[in-house]
N, C-alpha and C positions, 0 to 999 in steps of 0.2 A: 743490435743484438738483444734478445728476449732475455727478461728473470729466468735466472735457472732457477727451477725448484729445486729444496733443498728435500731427500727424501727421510724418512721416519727414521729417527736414530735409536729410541729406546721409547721403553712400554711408557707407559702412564706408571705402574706403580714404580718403576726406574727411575723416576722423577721424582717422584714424592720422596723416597728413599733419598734420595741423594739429597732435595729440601733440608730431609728429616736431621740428616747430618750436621747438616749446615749450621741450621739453626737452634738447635741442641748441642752438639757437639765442638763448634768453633767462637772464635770470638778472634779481634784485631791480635789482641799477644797469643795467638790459639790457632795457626789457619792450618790448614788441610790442602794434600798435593794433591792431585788427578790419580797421581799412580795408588796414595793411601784412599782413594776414593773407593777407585776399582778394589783395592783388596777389601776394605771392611764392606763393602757393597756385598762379597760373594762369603766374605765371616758371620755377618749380623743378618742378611736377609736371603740369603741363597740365591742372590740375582748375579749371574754368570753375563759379564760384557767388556765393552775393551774402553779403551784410552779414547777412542775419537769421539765414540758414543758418550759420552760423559763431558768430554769436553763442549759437546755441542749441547747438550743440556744445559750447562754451566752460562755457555753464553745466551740461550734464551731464557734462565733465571735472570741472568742480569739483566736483561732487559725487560725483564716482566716487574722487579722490585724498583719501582724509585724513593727516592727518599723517602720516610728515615730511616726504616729496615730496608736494606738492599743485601746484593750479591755483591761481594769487594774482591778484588784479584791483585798480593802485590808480586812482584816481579823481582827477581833476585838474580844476577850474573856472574859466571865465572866464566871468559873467555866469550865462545861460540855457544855452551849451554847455558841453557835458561830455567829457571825453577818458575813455575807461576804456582802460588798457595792462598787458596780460597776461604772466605772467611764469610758469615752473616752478620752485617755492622747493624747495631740497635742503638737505641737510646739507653736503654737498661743500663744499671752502674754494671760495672765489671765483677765486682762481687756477688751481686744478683745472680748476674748469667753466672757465674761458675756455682753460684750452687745449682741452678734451676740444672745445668748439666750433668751434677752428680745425683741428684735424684731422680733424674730420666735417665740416667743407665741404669739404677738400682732397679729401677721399676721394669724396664725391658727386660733384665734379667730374671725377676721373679714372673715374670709374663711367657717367656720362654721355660721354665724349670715348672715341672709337671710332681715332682717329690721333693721339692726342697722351698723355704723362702727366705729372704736376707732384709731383715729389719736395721733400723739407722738410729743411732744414738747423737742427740744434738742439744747444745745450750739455749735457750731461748733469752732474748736479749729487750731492753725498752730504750726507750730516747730519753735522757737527762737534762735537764736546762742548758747546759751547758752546747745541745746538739749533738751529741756524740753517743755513739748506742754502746748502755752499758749492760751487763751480763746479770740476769735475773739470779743466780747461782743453781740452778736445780735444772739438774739434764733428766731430758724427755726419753724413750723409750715407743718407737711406733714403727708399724708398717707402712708406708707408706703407698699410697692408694691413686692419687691423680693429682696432678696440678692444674688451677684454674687461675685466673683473671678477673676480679668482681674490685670493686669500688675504688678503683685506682690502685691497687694494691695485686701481687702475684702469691695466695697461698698455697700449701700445698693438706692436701686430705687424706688424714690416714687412721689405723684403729690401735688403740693401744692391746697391751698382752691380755690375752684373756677377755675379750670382749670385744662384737662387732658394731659397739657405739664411737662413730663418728668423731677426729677433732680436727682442728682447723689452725694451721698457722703461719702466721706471713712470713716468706719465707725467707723475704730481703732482712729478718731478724732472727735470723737461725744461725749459728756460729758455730763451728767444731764440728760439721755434720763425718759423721765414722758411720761406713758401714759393718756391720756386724756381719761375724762367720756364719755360711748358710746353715739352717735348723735343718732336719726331715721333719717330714709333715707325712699324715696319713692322705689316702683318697678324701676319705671324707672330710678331712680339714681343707685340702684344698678345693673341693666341692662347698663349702661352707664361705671359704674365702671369696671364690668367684662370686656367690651372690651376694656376698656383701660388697662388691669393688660393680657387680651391676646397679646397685640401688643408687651408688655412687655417680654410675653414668650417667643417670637419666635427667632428659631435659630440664624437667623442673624443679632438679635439686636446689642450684643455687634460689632459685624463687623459695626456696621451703624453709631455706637454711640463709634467712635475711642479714646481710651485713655481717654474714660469714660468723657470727657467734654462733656458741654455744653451750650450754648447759648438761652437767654429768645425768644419764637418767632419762632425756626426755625424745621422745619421737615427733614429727612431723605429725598433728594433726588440720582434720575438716573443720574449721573455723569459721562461725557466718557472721559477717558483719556488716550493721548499719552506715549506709555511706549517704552523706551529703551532698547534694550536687550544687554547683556553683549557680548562686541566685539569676534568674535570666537566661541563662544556658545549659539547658538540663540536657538535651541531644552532644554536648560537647566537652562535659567538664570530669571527663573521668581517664585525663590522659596521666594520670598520679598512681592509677592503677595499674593500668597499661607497661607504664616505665618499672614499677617496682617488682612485677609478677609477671610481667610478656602477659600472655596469652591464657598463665594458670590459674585465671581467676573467673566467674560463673555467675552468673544473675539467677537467682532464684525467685524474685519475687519485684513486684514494680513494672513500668513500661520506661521509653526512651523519653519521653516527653515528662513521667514524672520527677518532683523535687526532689527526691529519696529513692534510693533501691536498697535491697538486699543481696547480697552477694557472697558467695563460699570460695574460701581461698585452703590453700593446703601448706602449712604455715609450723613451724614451732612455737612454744606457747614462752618462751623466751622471746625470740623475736618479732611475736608479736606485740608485746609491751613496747619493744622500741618505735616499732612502725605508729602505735597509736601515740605515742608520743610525740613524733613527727607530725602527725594529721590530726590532732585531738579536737579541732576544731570542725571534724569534718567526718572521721568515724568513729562507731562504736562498736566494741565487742558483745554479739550476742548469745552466742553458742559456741563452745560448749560452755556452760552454767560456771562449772568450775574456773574456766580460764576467763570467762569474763569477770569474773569474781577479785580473781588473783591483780589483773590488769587494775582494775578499780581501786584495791588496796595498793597497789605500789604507784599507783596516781597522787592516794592521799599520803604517804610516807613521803612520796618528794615534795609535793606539794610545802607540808610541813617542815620538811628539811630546809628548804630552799629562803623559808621564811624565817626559820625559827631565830635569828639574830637579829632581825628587825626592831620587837621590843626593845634592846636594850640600844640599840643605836638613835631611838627614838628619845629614849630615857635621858 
C-alpha cells in the first residue's frame, strides 16, 4: 500500500500565525488548546478555520522544531476526553518570556489601533555582587517600538514622550512592566510614529546602533575609517568588519591586495568610540573631523584613568 498524501490543510500565513502564538504567547506554565487556537486565530488575525486544520499544522511544527526551541504537546485526561495544550519550550528564563510576551501584545495592539497608542511604564533593574538583580529605583516611561536579539542579550526599542530619539533596554532587566490606558493620537502623530518605528526596521539599524548603546541627542552618522589589514593577508583579514557591520560597511579607497584601506561605515558617534576601542590596534577614526576628534580625547581620558594610580603604587 502507497504513502497517502496528505492534502494542504491551511495557508502559509495560517502557519506563521499560529507559530506567532506559540512562540509569543505560550510558555511550559502557559500552553494553549487547539480549540483557543482556533478562536484567537479568527480574533487577532481574521484567519477563519477549523480544529483539524490546526491541529495538522501543530503537528508539522513539531516536527519542523528540534531541540532547543520546539513545539511541546502535554496531554491531560478525564475519562475518554483528552485536552492536548500546546506550548513553544525555549531555553529563555521564564521571566524573560513573560515579559518578551507582554510587550508583543502591547505592540500588536498599537500596530492594529489606527487613532489611539498604549505606552508601558517599567522599573529598570542592574546585577549586584551578590547575583541577584536589583531595582535601579527610577521607572522608565516609552513606547515601545520592536524587540531585537543582538550580543547575547533580548532588548527591546522604543521612544520616550515627546521625542523620536531611540532607547534601547534589556529586557531580561525590566521589572513591573504596566501597560498604560490607550492615548488618542492625531493623523499626523501616528503618521510621524510609523516612520519613526520604519527607521527602526531597517536592516542596518542594529550595525549603526553598536552594542545596542546609546547617547540622548545623537544620530547615526557616515563615519570613514582607517583600517589595518592583518600583516601577510591583506585579501583576508577584514572578517572583524564583516562580523560587527554585515554587509553595512563600504571601501572607498585602497585595493584587496593593499596593507590599508579606507572604509565608510554608518555608525553612532557613541559607538563608535567603543568599536575603536576594541580594534585600537587596528582602526582609526577619520571623518567626520568632529568625531575623530572626540574618539581621540576619550582615548587620552581612559588612557589616563586607567593609569593614574600607578605612581603611587610605585611609591
Amino acid at each position: 500500500m502507497g504513502m497517502v498524501k496528505r492534502s494542504r490543510t491551511g495557508t502559509r500565513r495560517t502557519t506563521l500565525a499560529v507559530l506567532d502564538i506559540l512562540k509569543n504567547s505560550t510558555s511550559r506554565s502557559n500552553p494553549v488548546s487547539i480549540s483557543e487556537l482556533v478562536k484567537r486565530l479568527n480574533a487577532e488575525y481574521g484567519i477563519h478555520t477549523h480544529r483539524d486544520s490546526v491541529k495538522a499544522i501543530l503537528d508539522d511544527l513539531k516536527a519542523y522544531y528540534p531541540e532547543p526551541d520546539q513545539i511541546c504537546c502535554d496531554q491531560s485526561g478525564d475519562g475518554r476526553t483528552y485536552q492536548f495544550n500546546y506550548y513553544y519550550q525555549t531555553e529563555l528564563p521564564e521571566t524573560l518570556q513573560e515579559n518578551i510576551q507582554k510587550l508583543d501584545l502591547i505592540m500588536r495592539k498599537n500596530k492594529n489601533s489606527q487613532k489611539s497608542e498604549r505606552r508601558i511604564s517599567f522599573m529598570f533593574c542592574g546585577y549586584g555582587a551578590d547575583h541577584e538583580v536589583h531595582p535601579l529605583k527610577r521607572w522608565h516611561n516609552i513606547l515601545p517600538a520592536r524587540i531585537v536579539q543582538a550580543y547575547g542579550h533580548y532588548y527591546l526599542i522604543g521612544f520616550f514622550a515627546g521625542s523620536w530619539e531611540t532607547a534601547h533596554f534589556r529586557i531580561d532587566l525590566m521589572r513591573q512592566i504596566l501597560e498604560e490606558d490607550p492615548k488618542e493620537i492625531t493623523l499626523s502623530d501616528k503618521n510621524a510614529q510609523l516612520d519613526a518605528f520604519h527607521k527602526v526596521m531597517e536592516d542596518d539599524y542594529l550595525s549603526s546602533h553598536l552594542y545596542m548603546s546609546f547617547e540622548h541627542g545623537e544620530a547615526p552618522e557616515r563615519i570613514r575609517l582607517r583600517v589595518k589589514k592583518i600583516k601577510g593577508k591583506p585579501d583576508a583579514s577584514l572578517t572583524f568588519l564583516q562580523d560587527v557591520f554585515g554587509s553595512n560597511w563600504h571601501p572607498v579607497s585602497g585595493t584587496e591586495t593593499d596593507e590599508q584601506i579606507e572604509v565608510w561605515v554608518k555608525c553612532l558617534p557613541y559607538a563608535i568610540k567603543m568599536f575603536v576601542r576594541q580594534y585600537i590596534d587596528r582602526v582609526r577614526v577619520l571623518e567626520p573631523v568632529k568625531v575623530a576628534e572626540q574618539v581621540e580625547q576619550a582615548l587620552r581620558e581612559e588612557f589616563e584613568a586607567y593609569f593614574s594610580d600607578r605612581a603611587g603604587e610605585k611609591s
